[in-house]
KEPA-220282 format. One line per 10 residues: number of its first residue (from 1); their letters; for each residue x, y negated, z negated of C-alpha. Coordinates in steps of 0.1 Angstrom, whole numbers. Example, Ala and Ser with C-alpha at 12.3 -4.5 7.8 and 13.67 -1.06 7.14 Angstrom:
% KEPA-220282
1) as) 123/45/-78 | 137/11/-71 .
END
This chain:
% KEPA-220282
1) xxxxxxxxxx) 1790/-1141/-1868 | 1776/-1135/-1831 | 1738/-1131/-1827 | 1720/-1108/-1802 | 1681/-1123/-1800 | 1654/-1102/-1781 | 1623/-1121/-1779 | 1591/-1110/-1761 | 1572/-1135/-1742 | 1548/-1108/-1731 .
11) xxxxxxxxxx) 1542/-1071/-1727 | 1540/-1063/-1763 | 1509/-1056/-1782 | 1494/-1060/-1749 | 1493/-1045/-1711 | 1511/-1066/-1691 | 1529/-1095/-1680 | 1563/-1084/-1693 | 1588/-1101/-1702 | 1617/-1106/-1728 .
21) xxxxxxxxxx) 1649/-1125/-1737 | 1681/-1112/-1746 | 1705/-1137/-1760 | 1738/-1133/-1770 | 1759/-1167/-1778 | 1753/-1191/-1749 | 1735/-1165/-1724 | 1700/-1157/-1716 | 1691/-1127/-1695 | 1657/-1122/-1689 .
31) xxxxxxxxxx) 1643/-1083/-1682 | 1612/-1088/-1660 | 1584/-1114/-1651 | 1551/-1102/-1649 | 1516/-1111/-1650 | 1482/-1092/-1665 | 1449/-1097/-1655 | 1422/-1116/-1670 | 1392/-1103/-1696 | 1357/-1107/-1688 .
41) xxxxxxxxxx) 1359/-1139/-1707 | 1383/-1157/-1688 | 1358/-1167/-1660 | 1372/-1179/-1625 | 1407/-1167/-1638 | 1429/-1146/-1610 | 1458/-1142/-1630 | 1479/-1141/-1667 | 1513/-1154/-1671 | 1536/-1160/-1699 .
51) xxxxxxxxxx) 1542/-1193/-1712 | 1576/-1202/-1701 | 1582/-1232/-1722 | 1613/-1218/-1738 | 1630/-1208/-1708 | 1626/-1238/-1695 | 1637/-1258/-1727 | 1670/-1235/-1724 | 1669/-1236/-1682 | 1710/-1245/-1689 .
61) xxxxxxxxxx) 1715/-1211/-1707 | 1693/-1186/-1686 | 1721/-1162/-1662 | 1696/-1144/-1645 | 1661/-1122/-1641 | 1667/-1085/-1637 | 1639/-1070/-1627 | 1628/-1034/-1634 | 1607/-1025/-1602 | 1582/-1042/-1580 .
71) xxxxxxxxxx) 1547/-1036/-1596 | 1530/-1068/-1602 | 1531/-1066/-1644 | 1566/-1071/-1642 | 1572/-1091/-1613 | 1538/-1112/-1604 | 1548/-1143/-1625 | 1581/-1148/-1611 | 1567/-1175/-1587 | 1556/-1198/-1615 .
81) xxxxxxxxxx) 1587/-1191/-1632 | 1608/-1200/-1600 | 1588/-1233/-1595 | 1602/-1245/-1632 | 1639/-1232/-1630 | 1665/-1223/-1607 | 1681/-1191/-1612 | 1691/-1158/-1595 | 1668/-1128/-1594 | 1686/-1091/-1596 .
91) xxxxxxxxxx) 1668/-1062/-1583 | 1673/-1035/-1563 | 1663/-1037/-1516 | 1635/-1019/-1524 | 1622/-1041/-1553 | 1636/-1072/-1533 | 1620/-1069/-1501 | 1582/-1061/-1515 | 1586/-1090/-1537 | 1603/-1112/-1506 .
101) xxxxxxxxxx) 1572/-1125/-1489 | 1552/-1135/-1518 | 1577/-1158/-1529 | 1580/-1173/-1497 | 1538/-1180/-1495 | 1544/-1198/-1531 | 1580/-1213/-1529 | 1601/-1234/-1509 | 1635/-1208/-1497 | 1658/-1228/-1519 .
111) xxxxxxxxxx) 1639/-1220/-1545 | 1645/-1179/-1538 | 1678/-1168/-1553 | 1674/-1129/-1547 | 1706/-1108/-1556 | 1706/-1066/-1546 | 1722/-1047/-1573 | 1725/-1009/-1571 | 1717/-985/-1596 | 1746/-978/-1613 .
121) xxxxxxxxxx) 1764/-1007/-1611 | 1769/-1030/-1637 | 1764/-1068/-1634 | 1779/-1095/-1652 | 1760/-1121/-1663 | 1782/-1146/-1689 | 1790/-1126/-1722 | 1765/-1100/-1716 | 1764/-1072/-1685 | 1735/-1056/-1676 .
131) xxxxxxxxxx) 1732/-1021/-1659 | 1701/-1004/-1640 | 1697/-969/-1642 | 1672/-947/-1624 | 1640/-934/-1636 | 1608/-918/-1620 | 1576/-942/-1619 | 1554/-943/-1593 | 1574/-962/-1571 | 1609/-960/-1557 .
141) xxxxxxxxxx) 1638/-979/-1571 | 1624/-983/-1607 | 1652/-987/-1633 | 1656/-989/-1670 | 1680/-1011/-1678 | 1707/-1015/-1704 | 1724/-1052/-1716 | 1757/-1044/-1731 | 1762/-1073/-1761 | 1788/-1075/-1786 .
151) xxxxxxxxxx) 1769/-1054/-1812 | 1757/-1024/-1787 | 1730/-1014/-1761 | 1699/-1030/-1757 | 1683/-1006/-1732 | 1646/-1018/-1718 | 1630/-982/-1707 | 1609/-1003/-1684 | 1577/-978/-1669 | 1590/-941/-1673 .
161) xxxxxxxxxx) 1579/-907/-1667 | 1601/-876/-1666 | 1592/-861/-1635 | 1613/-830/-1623 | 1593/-829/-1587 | 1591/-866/-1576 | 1577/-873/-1544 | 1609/-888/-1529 | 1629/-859/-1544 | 1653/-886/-1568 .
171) xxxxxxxxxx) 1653/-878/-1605 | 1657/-898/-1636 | 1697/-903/-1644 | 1694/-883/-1674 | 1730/-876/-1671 | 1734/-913/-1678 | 1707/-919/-1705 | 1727/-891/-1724 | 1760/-909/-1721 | 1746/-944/-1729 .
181) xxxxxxxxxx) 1736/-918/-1764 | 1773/-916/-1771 | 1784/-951/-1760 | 1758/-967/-1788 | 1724/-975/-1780 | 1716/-1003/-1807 | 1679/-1010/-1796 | 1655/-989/-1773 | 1630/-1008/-1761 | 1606/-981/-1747 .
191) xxxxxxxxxx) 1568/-979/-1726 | 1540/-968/-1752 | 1515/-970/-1727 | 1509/-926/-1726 | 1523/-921/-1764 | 1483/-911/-1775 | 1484/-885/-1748 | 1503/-856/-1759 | 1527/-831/-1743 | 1543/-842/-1709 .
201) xxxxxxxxxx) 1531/-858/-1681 | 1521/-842/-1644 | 1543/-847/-1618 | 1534/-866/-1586 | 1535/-838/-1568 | 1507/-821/-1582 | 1487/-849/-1565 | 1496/-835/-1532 | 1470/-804/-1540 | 1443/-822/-1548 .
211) xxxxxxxxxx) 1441/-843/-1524 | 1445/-814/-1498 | 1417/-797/-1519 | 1393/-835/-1514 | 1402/-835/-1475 | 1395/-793/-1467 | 1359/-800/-1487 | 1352/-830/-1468 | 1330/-829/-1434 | 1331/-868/-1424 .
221) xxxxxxxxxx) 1359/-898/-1429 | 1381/-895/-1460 | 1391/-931/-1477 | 1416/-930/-1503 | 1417/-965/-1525 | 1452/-973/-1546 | 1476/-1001/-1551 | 1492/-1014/-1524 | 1526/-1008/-1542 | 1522/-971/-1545 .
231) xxxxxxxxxx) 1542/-958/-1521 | 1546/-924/-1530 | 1505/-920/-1530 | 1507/-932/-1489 | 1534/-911/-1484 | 1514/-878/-1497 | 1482/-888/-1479 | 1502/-895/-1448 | 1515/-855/-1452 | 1481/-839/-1460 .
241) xxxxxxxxxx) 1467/-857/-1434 | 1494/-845/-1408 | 1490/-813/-1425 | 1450/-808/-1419 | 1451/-827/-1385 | 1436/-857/-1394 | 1446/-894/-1381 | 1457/-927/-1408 | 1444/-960/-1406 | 1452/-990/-1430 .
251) xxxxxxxxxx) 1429/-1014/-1444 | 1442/-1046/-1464 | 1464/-1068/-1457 | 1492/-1064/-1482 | 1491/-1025/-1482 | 1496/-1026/-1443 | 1523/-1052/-1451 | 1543/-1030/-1474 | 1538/-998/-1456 | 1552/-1016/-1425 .
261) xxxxxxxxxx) 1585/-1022/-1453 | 1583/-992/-1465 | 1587/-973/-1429 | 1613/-995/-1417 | 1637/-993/-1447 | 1629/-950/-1448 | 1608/-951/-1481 | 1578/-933/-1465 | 1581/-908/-1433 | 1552/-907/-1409 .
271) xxxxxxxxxx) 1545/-878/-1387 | 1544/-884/-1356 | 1510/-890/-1340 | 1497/-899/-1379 | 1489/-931/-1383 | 1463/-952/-1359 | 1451/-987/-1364 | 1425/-993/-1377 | 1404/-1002/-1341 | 1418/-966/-1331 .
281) xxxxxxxxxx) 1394/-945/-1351 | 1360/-947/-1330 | 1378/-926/-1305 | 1383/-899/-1331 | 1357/-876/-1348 | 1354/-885/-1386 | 1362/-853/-1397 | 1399/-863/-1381 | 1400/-895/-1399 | 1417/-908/-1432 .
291) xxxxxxxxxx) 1414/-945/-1441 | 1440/-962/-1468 | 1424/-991/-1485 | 1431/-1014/-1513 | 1406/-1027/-1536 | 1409/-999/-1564 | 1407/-1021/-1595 | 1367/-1036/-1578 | 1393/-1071/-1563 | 1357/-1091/-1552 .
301) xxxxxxxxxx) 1377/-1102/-1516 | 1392/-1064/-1513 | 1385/-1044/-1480 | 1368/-1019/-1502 | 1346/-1039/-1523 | 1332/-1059/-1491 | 1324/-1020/-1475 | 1306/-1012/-1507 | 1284/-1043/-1499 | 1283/-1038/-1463 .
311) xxxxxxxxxx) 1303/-1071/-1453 | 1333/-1058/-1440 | 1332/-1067/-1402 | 1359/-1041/-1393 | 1340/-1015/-1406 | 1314/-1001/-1424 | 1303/-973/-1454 | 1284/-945/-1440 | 1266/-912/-1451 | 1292/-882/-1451 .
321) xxxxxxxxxx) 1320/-902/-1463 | 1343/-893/-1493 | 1361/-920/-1511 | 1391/-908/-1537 | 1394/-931/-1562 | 1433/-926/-1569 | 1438/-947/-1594 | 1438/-960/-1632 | 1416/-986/-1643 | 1432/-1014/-1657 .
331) xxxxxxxxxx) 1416/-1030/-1691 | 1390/-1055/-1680 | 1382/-1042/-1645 | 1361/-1011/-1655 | 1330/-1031/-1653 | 1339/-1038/-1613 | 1350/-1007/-1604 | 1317/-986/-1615 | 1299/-1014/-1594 | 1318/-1007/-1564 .
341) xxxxxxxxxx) 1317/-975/-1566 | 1277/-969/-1576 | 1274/-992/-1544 | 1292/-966/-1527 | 1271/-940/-1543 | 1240/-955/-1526 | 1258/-962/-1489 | 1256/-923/-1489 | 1294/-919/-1496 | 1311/-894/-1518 .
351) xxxxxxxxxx) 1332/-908/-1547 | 1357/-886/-1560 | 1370/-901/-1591 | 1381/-875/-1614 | 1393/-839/-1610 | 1404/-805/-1621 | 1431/-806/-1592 | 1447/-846/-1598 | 1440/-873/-1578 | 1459/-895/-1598 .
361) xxxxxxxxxx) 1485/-888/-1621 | 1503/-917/-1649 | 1539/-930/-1639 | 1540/-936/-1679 | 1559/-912/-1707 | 1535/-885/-1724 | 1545/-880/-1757 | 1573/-857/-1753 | 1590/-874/-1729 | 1590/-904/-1747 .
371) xxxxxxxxxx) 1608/-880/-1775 | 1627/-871/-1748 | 1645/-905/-1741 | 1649/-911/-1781 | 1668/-878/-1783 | 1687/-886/-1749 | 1696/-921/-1759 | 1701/-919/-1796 | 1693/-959/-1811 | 1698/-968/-1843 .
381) xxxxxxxxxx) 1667/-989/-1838 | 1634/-987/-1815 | 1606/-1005/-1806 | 1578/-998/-1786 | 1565/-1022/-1758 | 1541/-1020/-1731 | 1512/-1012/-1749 | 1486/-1025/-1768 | 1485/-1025/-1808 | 1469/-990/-1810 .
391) xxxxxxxxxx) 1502/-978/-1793 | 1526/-995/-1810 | 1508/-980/-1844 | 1511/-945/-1828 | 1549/-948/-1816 | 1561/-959/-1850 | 1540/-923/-1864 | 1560/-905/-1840 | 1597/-920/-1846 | 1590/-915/-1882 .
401) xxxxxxxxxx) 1581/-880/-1875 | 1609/-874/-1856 | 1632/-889/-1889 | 1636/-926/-1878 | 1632/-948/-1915 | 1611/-978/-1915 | 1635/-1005/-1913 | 1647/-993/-1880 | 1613/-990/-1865 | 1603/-1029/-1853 .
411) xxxxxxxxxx) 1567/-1039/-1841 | 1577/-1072/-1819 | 1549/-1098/-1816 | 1546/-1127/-1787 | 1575/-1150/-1788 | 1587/-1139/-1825 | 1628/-1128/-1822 | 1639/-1099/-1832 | 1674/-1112/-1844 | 1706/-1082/-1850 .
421) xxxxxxxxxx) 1741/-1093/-1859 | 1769/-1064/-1872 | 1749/-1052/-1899 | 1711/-1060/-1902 | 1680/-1067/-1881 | 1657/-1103/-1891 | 1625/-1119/-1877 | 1627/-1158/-1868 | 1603/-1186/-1863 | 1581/-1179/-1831 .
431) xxxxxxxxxx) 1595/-1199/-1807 | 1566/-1212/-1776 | 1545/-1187/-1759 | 1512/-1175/-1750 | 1492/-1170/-1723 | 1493/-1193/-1690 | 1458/-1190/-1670 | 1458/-1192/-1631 | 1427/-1199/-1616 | 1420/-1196/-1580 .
441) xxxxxxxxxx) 1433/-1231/-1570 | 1463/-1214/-1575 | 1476/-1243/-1604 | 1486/-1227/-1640 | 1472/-1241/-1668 | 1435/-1238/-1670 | 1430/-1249/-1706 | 1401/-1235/-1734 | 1382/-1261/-1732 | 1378/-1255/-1693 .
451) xxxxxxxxxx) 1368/-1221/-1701 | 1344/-1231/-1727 | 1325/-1253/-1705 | 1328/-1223/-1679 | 1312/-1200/-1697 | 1289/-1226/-1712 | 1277/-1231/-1678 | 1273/-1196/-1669 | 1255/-1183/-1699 | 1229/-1208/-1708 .
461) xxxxxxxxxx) 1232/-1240/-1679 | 1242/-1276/-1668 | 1223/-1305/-1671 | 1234/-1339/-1655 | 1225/-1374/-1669 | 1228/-1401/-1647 | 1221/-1434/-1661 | 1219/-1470/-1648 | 1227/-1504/-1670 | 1231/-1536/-1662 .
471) xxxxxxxxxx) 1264/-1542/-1688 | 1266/-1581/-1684 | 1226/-1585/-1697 | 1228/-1551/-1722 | 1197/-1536/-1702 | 1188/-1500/-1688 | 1181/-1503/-1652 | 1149/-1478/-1645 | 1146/-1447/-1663 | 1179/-1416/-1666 .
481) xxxxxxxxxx) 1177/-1391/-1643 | 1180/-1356/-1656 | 1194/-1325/-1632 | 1200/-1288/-1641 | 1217/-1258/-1628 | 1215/-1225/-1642 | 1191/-1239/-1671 | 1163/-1215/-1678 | 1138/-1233/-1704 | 1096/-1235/-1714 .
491) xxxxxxxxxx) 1080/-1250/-1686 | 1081/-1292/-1693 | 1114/-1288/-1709 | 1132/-1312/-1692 | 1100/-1336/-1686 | 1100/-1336/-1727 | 1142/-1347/-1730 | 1134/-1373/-1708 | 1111/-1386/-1727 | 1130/-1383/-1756 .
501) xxxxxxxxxx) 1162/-1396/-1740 | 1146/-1425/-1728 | 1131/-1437/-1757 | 1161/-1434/-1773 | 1184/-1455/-1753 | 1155/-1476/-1754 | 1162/-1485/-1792 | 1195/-1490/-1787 | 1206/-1529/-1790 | 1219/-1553/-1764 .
511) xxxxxxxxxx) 1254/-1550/-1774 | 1251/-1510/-1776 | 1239/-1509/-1743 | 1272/-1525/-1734 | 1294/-1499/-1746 | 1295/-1474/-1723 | 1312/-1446/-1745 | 1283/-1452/-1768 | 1257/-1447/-1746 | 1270/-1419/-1729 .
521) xxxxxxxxxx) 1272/-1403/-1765 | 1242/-1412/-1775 | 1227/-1396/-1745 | 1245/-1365/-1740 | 1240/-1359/-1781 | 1200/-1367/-1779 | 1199/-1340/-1749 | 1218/-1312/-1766 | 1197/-1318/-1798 | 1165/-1315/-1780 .
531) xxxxxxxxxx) 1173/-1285/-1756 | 1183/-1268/-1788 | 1155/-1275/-1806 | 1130/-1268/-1774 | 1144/-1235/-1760 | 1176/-1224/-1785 | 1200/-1234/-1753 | 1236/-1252/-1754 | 1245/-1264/-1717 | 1267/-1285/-1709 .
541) xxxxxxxx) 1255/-1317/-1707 | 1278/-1342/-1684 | 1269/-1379/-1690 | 1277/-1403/-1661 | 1270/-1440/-1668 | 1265/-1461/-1637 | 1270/-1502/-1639 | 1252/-1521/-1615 .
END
């Protein structure tokens, strides 16, 4: 009896890096490859991937990555995936030329397999096909998408709103979702990300008025932070600005990269006469003057943050300005954001943040459009994804509610498949997974213990031990030399260790004295004892055992 396996190597129970495994005999398709950002305990950590271990353990089986849309949960890891196996990427132009150039900084072109697929179409992939199907986000191009197996639909909702007024004027295929309803959906995979927000969402559009009501009110320069990937917020700002006769500059790199994209492939109209460089504005008055920057989740090398601190050579905060914050905060960066922006604050600039009139609006499913898409689609089963345990908890209230039993509802955990043949639904062994740390050297992999010792040092210190023995005659050579960093102590702490260190390798024997992992236990253990006792501190303590 043939098998279908979905198996979540991210994106459930948490917010981001997505991705999942479908398998169906000898094929693998995967449905995204994205990354999430660290916690405040990760410290010196840039990024979170998945753990590809099992992908590349079954490298031979996997037919291809289909990717939902270009924002960096669902597509950021797909570099470090890339480096391990060879296989093609599906996605849509738009999708495949914003995602283009970053694999090219990180890969060699051999290595970049990208494949356009239309929305639509259907692609086959070994025994299973996979179709993408439009749906509103807030970007162009995003897709659910639906894998055809041998026992039904698995549709992947991927990052959904129902939004009748998008900016680019292209509505959801509801038409389709309906028909995929009477074809046989056997598992909807759907965002949770809104489901504790009730009714329906506001359309994009309705961000067009308030940022012409934040532009009338303001008398000086108007800066408007959001990702780079938003397309739809440039093109609005590009409009009011035309609108209220006011000039567009760009600040970032990657945001003045993909608007460059954007305006040759016809994803965002200009006016003409809108946008200036950014070396153009001192010939205009600010009150004519709109700057687009990036740094809206507090990114500590972002144009923005490095204006709130006043080191941003190409230009700087001043009194009069009005920054809209258009954005959401993602879990983990609040803490930067509120320092950017009280920085800001105290420059003498305007920081618009929240509204009657939206500044921001979600590209995620309220509550009843995420009814909406059960009721469109019809699956005999459902699980939620993209969202964090509290969301999960609340989607399975509301499918119950809306007459789903419990043994078609599934919670999906990391790496745990979800296994459905003819007739049933099972869990299976966890296969490998986790999270994959990526520091700023760029190199996955940066372990526990590194991060232990990381936050050991930040919290409560170093100290450094360097000691000197003559090995062949089992003697100390002079006294150890202690050095800290970061260590905050009584005054004489460290003159005290000394003494206690030294008297210590002092009683050790001549044969002790010429093991050198015993006396660079000995002393690292004698330091961490005494700096407890002293002060109630734990540095690290990193032993170094010199022979002369």
């Amino acid at each position: 009896m043939s098998v279908v396996k979905v198996i979540a190597l991210g994106g459930v129970g948490e917010i981001g890096k997505n991705c999942t495994v479908v398998e169906q005999d000898d094929d693998i398709v995967v449905i995204d490859c994205g990354l999430a950002f660290p916690n405040e305990e990760m410290l010196g950590v840039d990024i979170v991937i998945p753990d590809f271990t099992y992908l590349v353990e079954n490298k031979h089986r996997v037919r291809g990555v289909f990717l939902t849309h270009a924002h960096e949960d669902h597509v950021g890891g797909l570099p470090y995936l890339l480096e391990k196996i060879k296989v093609p990427v599906f996605c849509t132009e738009f999708t495949a030329t914003l995602i283009r150039s970053k694999l090219e900084e990180k890969l060699p072109k051999d290595r970049i397999d990208l494949r356009i697929i239309k929305q639509g179409d259907k692609t086959e992939v070994g025994s299973l096909s996979v179709e993408a199907i439009r749906v509103t986000h807030s970007i162009p191009e995003n897709s659910s998408m639906a894998v055809s197996t041998k026992h039904g639909i698995v549709l992947f909702t991927g990052d959904f709103k129902f939004d009748f007024t998008p900016v680019d004027g292209k509505l959801a295929n509801i038409t389709r979702f309906g028909e995929l309803g009477r074809e046989g959906v056997l598992l909807l995979l759907s965002d949770s990300t809104n489901v504790d927000r009730p009714g329906w969402g506001p359309s994009e559009r309705r961000v067009t008025e308030g940022l012409r009501k934040v532009m009338v009110e303001a008398t000086g320069r108007v800066l408007l932070t959001t990702f780079a990937s938003n397309i739809h917020r440039m093109q609005q700002v590009y409009e009011v600005a035309a609108e209220l006769g006011r000039k567009v500059a760009v600040v970032g790199r990657r945001m003045e990269q993909n608007l460059d994209i954007c305006e040759r492939m016809g994803y965002i109209k200009i006016p003409k006469g809108t946008r200036i460089r950014l070396d153009e504005f001192k010939y205009y008055p600010d009150e004519q003057i709109v700057i687009l920057t990036t740094g809206s989740q507090g990114e500590p090398l972002s144009a923005l943050v490095q204006m709130s601190k006043g080191e941003y050579g190409r230009m700087q905060i001043k009194s009069g300005d009005t920054l809209i914050y258009s954005a959401r905060p993602i879990p983990g960066n609040e803490s930067a954001i509120w320092r950017t922006i009280n920085r800001l604050f105290e420059q003498g600039c305007r920081v618009v943040y929240d509204s009657a009139t939206p500044i921001h609006v979600s590209g995620h499913a309220y509550q009843e459009e995420l009814k909406m898409m059960v009721n469109l689609t019809k699956p005999y089963y459902v699980a939620p994804v993209h969202g964090e345990p509290r969301h999960q908890y609340l989607y399975r209230q509301i499918v119950t509610e809306m007459g789903f039993p419990e043994h078609r509802i599934h919670t999906l955990s990391d790496g745990v498949p979800l296994c459905l043949d003819e007739t049933s639904t099972y869990f299976e062994d966890q296969v490998a997974c986790g999270a994959v740390l990526v520091d700023n050297s760029g190199q996955p992999g940066v372990t526990k213990e590194i991060l232990r010792d990381r936050y050991n040092i930040a919290n409560e210190g170093m100290i450094a031990l360097t000691i000197a023995i003559n090995r062949a005659k089992g003697e100390l050579v002079g006294e150890p030399i202690l050095q800290s960093k970061g260590l905050h102590g009584p005054e004489g702490l460290l003159d005290k260790v000394s003494e206690v260190l030294n008297d210590a390798l002092n009683n050790l024997s001549k044969e002790e004295l010429r093991d050198i992992s015993k006396v660079r236990h000995e002393a690292s253990d004698v330091v961490r004892r005494m700096i407890q006792k002293r002060a109630n501190l734990r540095p690290l303590v990193v032993p170094t055992v010199v022979e002369v």
